[in-house]
N, C-alpha and C positions, 0 to 999 in steps of 0.2 A: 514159445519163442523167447529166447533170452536175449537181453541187447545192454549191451555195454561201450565204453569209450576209453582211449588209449591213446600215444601217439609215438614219433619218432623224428629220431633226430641228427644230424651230424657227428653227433658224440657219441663213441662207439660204444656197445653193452659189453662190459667188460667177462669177458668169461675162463674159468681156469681152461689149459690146451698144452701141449705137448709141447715140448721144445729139448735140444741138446743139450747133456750133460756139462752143467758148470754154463750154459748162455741162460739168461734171464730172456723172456719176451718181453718185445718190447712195442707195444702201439703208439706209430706215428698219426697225427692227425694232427686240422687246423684248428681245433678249440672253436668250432664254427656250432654258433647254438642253433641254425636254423632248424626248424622244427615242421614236423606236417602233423596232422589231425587223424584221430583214426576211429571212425563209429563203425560198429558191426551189428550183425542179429547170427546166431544158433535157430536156426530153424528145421521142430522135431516134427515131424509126423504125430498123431494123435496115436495111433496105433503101432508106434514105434519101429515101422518097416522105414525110414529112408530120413537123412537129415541134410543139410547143406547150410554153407555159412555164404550172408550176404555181405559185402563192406565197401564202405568208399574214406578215398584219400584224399583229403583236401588242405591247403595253408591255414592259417591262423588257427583260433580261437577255436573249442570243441562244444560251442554255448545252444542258446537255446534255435538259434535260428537254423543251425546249420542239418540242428537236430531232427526239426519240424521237413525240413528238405530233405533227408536221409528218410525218412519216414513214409513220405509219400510216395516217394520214390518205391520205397519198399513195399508199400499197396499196388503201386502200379505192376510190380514183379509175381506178386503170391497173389491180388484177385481173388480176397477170400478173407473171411473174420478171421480173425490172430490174437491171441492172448499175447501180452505184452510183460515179460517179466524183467525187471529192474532192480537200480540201485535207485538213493535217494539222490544225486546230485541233486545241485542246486537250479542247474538248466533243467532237470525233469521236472521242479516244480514252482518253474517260475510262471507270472500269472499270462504270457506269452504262449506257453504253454499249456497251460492250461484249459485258455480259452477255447486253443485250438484242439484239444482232445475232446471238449466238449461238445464239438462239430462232429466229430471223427468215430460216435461211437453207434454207429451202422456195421461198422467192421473192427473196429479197436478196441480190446478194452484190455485194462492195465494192471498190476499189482506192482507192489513196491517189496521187493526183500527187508531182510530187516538190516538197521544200522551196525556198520561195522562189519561186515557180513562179507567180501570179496570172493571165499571159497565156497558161497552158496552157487555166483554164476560160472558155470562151463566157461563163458567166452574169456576169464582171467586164464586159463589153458591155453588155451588158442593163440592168447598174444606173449604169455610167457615163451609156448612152442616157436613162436616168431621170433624173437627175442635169445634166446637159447641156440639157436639152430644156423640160417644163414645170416641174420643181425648179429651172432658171435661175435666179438674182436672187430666188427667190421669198419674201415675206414673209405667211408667215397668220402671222394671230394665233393661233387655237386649232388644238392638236394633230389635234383633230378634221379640221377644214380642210386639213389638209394627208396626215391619213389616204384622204383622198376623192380630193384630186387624184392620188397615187402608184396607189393603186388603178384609177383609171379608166388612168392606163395604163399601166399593166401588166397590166393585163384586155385593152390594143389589141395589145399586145406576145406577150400570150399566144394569139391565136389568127393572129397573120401569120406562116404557115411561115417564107414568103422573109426576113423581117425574124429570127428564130430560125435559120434557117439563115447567113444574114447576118454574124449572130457569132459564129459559130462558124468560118466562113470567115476572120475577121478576129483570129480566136485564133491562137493557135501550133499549134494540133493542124488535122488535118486528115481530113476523112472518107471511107474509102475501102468502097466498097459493090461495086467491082468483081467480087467472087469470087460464084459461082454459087451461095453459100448463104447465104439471109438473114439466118443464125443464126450470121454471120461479121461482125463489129464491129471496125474497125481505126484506133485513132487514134495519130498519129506528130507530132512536135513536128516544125516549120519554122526553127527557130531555132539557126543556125551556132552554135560554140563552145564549146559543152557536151554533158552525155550526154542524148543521145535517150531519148523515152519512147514505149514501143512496148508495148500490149497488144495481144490478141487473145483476146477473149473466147467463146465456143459455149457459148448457151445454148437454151432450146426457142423462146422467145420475147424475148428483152431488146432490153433500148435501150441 
């Protein structure tokens, strides 16, 4: 399971688009910075039969508290030990946090990618695909409006395996399901010139 954080805002993602000979495009909007919050998880199968993306959208701050709630929540959803693959933010390893994985490891357990690393997680896909796609050029007005459209797809995004496995393909890491036991998890970086990141995880059940 990879999990990452992201967010959005009234300020449209500006993207190149089509427009009539000799008109420039041009986006209107109110220079409104409000902002919402976005955590997710990539959640793979062990055995690479089926994936789904988990998220929630909330106001402010993307810190250590909101993340500990996203979390649980996400135990209460999958019901089952999970490998936890990460960045370093600074909320992942504040002592908040900490404490609380410390409780948590009946079912949780964690790795950290390495620094500077963005194209090792799948889910920098996902929100680019976001971003890219119906957040294009987009201008609402109320934050509301633009809670609605990120959500509808990411709602489409979370139940297309092939589109989840998609980016993960398109990450640096790669998924390797060949070994005769499901409970064998191998992701290895594709990326010349630097050190490889290589776990192997055995767990009863993880992602």
């Amino acid at each position: 399971m990879f999990e990452d954080e992201s967010g959005v805002s009234l300020l449209p993602s500006v993207r190149a688009t089509w427009a009539p000979r000799g008109h420039t495009s041009v986006l209107r909007h109110r220079f409104n910075w409000k902002r919402l919050s976005l955590a997710g998880a990539l959640v793979y199968e062990p055995d690479g039969s089926d994936a789904h993306l988990v998220f929630e959208l909330r106001a402010g701050a993307c810190n250590d508290e909101p993340l500990i709630e996203f979390l649980s929540d996400l135990n209460d959803i999958e019901q089952r030990p999970v490998l936890l693959i990460r960045d370093g933010l600074p909320a992942h390893r504040s002592r908040r946090m900490t404490d609380w994985l410390e409780r948590q490891r009946d079912w949780l357990s964690v790795e950290q990618l390495p620094g500077y690393a963005p194209d090792l997680n799948p889910l920098e896909q996902a929100w680019g695909n976001l971003k890219s796609q119906e957040h294009a050029n987009l201008c609402s007005d109320t934050i509301e409006a633009l809670a609605e459209v990120a959500e509808d797809r990411l709602d489409r995004i979370g139940t297309d395996a092939d589109l989840c496995f998609a980016f993960l393909k398109h990450s640096a890491c790669a998924y390797d399901s060949s070994k005769p036991a499901i409970t064998q998890t191998f992701f290895r970086t594709r990326t010349q010139g630097r050190r490889d990141f290589c776990r192997c995880a055995t767990t009863n059940a993880g992602d």
